[in-house]
VMD Tcl script that draws the C-alpha trace (Angstrom):
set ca {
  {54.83 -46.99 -13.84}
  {54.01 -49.82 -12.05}
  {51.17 -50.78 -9.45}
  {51.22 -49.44 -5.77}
  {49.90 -52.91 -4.64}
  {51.06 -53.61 -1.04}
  {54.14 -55.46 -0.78}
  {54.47 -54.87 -4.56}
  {57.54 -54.80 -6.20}
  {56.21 -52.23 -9.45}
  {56.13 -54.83 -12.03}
  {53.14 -55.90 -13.70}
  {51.33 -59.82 -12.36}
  {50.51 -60.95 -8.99}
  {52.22 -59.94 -5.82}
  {52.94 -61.79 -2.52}
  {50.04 -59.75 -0.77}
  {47.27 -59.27 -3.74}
  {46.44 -59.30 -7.25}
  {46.97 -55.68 -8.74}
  {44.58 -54.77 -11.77}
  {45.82 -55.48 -14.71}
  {45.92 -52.25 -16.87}
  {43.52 -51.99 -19.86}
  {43.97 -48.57 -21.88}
  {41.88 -47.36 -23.98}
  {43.67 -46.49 -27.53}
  {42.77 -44.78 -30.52}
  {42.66 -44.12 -33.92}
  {42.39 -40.88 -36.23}
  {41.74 -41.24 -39.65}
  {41.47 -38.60 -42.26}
  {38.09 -39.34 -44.34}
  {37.89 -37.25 -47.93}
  {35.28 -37.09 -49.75}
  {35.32 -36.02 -53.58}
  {31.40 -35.97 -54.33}
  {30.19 -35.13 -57.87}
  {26.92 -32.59 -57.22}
  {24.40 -33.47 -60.13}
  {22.54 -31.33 -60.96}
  {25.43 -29.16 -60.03}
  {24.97 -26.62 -56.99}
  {24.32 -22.78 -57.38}
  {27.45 -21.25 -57.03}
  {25.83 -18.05 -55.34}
  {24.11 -20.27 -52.53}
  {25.61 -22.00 -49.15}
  {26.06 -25.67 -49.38}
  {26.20 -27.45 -45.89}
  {27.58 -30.66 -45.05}
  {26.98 -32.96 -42.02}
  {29.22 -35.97 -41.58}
  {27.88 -38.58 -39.57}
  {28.69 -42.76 -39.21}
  {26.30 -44.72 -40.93}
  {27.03 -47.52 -38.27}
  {29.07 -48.60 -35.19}
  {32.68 -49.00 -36.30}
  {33.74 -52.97 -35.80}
  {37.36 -54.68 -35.21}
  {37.96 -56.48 -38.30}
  {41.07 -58.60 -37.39}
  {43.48 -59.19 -34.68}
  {46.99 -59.37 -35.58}
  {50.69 -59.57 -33.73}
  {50.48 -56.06 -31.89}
  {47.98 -54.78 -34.41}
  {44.19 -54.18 -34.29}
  {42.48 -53.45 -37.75}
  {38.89 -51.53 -37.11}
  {36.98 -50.72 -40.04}
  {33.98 -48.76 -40.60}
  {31.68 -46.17 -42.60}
  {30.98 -42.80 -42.49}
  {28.35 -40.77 -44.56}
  {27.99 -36.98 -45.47}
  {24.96 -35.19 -46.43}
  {25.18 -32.65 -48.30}
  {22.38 -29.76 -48.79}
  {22.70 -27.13 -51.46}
  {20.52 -25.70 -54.40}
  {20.44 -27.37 -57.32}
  {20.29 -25.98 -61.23}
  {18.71 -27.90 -64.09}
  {19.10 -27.61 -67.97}
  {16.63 -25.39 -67.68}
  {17.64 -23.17 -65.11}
  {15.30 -24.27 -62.34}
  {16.68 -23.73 -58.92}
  {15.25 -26.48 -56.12}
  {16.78 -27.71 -52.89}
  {18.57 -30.76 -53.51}
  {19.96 -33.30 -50.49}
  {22.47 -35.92 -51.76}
  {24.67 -38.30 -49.40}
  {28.00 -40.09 -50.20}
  {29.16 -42.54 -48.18}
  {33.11 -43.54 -47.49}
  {34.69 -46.71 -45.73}
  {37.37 -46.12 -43.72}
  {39.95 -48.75 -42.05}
  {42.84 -47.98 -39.61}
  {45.34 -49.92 -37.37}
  {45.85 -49.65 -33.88}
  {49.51 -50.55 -32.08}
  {48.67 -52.58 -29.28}
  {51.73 -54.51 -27.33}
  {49.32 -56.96 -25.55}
  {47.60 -57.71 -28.97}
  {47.84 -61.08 -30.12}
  {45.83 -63.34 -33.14}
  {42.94 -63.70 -32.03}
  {42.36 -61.47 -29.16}
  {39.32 -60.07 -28.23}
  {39.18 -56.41 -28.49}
  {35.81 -54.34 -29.07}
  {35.09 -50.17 -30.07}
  {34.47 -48.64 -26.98}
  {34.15 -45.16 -28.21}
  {33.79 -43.47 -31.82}
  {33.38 -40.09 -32.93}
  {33.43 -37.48 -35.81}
  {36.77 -35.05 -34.50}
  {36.88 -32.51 -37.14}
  {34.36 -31.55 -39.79}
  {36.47 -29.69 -43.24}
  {35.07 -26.97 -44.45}
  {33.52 -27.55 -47.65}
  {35.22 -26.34 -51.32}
  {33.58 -26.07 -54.52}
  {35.35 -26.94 -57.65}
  {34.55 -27.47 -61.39}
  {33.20 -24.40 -61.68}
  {30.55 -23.67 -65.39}
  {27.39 -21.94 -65.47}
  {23.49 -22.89 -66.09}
  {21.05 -20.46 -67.80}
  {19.31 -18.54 -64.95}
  {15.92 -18.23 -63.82}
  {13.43 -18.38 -66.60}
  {16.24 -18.25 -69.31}
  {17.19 -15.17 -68.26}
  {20.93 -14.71 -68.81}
  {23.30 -17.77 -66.09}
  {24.58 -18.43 -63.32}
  {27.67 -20.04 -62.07}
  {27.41 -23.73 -60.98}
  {29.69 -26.15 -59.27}
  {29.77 -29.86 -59.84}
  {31.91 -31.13 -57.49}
  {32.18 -30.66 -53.50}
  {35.48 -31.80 -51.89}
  {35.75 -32.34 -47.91}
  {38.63 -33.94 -45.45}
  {36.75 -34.78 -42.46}
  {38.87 -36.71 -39.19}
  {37.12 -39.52 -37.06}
  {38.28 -41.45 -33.97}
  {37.83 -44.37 -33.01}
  {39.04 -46.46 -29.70}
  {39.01 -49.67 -28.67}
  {39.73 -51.34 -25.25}
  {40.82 -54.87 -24.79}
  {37.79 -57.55 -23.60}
  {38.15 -59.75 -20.94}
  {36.33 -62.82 -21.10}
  {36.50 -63.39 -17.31}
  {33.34 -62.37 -16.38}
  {31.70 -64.72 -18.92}
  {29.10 -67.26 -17.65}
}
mol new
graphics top color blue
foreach p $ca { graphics top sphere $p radius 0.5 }
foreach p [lrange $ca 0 end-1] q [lrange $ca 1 end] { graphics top cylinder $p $q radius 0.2 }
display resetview
C-alpha cells in the first residue's frame, strides 16, 4: 500500500504537495530456547518442580548485515523442586541455568551498518517441564527409597522486535 499523501501518487518518498512518513515496522523474532538442566542433588520424583523463565538482560542487536539484523541475548530459568541427598534428606533446593540465544531478522531496508535497536522483548510460551533420568535415593531416615530425577528438560519461545532508529532527531 502506499501513502494517502495529497497529490500523492502511492509510492514511497516525497510528493509534489508534502513529505509522507516514511514507514518504520516493527518486526520480530521467535526463538525456541531448550534447556537440558542436570538437577544435583536430583529432585524427588513424588514432588512438583516449577520453573520460571525470565531474561537475565535486555536483548541487544549484535550486527547489521545486507537485509539481515542479528539480535542476541540471554535468558535464565529457575527452577524450584525438592532435593534428595545420599542420605535421604529431603530440602528445598532453587537452581538456575542460563541459555544464550541469537536470531536473525529479514529486514529489506537493512543495510551494514544501520542503526536498529530492541523495542520490545518478551517470554511467549513457557514448556511444561519433563523429568528424565529417572533412579531412586534411600528415603527418609533410611527407611526403604524413593524415586529421583536428575535431569529437567524445557522448550521455552521468546520474542523479540526491533524497529529501525532514525538519527534525525539527534542534536
Amino acid at each position: 500500500m502506499g501513502c494517502k499523501c495529497s497529490g500523492h501518487s502511492g509510492h514511497f518518498g516525497h510528493s509534489a504537495t508534502g513529505n509522507c512518513p516514511i514507514i518504520n515496522p516493527r518486526t520480530c523474532c521467535q526463538i525456541v530456547i531448550e534447556f537440558k538442566t542436570q538437577l544435583v542433588p536430583p529432585a524427588l520424583a513424588s514432588a512438583d518442580v516449577t520453573t520460571k523463565v525470565f531474561f537475565t538482560q535486555p536483548p541487544v542487536v549484535e550486527d547489521v548485515c545486507p537485509e539481515k539484523v542479528i539480535v542476541c541475548g540471554t535468558v535464565a530459568k529457575r527452577i524450584t523442586y525438592t532435593a534428595v541427598d545420599e542420605q535421604g534428606n529431603q530440602c528445598p533446593k532453587v537452581i538456575c541455568d542460563e541459555r544464550p540465544f541469537q536470531c536473525i531478522i529479514d529486514r529489506d531496508d537493512a543495510n551494514e551498518g544501520d542503526p536498529f535497536k530492541v523495542c520490545g522483548f518478551t517470554v511467549l510460551c513457557e514448556g511444561t517441564p519433563r523429568l528424565q533420568n529417572r533412579g531412586t535415593r534411600p528415603g527418609r531416615e533410611g527407611i526403604g527409597s524413593v524415586d529421583v530425577f536428575w535431569k529437567v528438560l524445557e522448550k521455552d519461545i521468546v520474542k523479540v522486535c526491533i524497529r529501525k532508529f532514525s538519527c534525525d532527531d539527534c542534536e
